[in-house]
N, C-alpha and C positions, 0 to 999 in steps of 0.2 A: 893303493893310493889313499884308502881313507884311512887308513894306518898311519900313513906320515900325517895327514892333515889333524887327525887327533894328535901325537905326537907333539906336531909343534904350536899347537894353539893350548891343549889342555898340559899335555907334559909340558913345553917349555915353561907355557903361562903360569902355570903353577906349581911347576918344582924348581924354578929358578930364584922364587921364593922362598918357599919351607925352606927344600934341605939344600938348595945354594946360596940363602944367606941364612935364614933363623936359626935353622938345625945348629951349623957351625956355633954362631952365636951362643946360644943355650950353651951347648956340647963344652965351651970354654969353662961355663960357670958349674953346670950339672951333669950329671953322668950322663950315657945314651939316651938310658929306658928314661928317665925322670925328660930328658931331652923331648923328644919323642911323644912323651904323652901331654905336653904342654904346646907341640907344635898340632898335635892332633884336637888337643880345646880351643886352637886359635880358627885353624882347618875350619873344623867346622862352624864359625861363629864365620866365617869369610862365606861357605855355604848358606847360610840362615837368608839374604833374602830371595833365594829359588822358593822358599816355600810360599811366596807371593804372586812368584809367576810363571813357574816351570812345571806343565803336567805331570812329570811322573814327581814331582817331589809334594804338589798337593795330593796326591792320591796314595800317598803315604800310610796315611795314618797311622795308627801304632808300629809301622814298618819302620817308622822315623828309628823306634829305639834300636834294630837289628842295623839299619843304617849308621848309627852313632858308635856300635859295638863294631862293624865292619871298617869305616874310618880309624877308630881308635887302632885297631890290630893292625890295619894296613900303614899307620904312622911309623908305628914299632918296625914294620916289615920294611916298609923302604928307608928308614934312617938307618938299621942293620946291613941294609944293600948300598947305602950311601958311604958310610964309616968303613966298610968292606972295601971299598972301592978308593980308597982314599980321599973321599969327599969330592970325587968325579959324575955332576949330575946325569950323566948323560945314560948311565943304567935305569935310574929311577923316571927321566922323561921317557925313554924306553917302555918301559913298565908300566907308567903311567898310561900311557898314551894305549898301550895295547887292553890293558884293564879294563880302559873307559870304552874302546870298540869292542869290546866283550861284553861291556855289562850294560851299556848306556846309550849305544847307538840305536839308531831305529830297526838296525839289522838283528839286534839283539834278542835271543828269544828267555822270556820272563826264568826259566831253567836257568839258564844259563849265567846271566847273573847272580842267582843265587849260589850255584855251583863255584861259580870264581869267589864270590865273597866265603864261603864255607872254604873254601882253602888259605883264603887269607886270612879267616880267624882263627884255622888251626896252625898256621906259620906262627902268626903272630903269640899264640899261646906258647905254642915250644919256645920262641925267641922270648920272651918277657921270661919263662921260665933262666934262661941263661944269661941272659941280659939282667935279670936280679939279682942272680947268685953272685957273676961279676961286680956287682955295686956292694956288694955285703963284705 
């Protein structure tokens, strides 16, 4: 149950944005990857004011940057899973939505988090790697 309730408040709330409208967007004018990394500098500028009133995001501190680096990869990863899918959101509210009970819920243990984000920045590394080579 707390699956879907993430799912449709964080995955829909916020992938119904990026990559059901932006991504596309971009994706007309720029390639995936260039897509992608410019929906992940908006991303997070959408995140910027949790760090005025959300405990784990003030208690951050230089974590912001492993933060910034784990968003950016995870832009890559799910515009990859978006464009895959035929630009059908419902993988990435999916994903979304289970990420964030993974990494974010109170159920979450501080591991674990870090675990998901370490595989999202090595997805996201191999994908940029071919996601590059395709834009060359």
């Amino acid at each position: 149950m707390t699956s879907l309730v993430w799912m449709l408040t964080f995955g829909i709330g916020e992938e119904s944005g990026w990559r059901g409208y932006l991504l596309p967007q971009l994706h007309q004018r720029y390639s995936l990857f260039t897509s992608a990394l410019l929906v992940a500098v908006i991303w997070m500028a959408w995140h910027l004011p949790a760090f005025w009133f959300n405990e784990s995001y003030l208690g951050m501190g230089f974590g912001v940057l492993g933060w910034a680096i784990s968003l950016t990869y995870g832009s890559v990863v799910l515009a990859w899973i978006c464009a895959g899918s035929r630009w059908s959101i419902v993988p990435v509210i999916v994903w979304h939505g289970i990420f964030d009970l993974l990494t974010a819920s109170d159920q979450a243990a501080e591991i674990m988090a870090m675990v998901c984000s370490m595989l999202v920045i090595i997805h996201g590394i191999l994908l940029m790697k071919i996601l590059g080579k395709r834009r060359a």
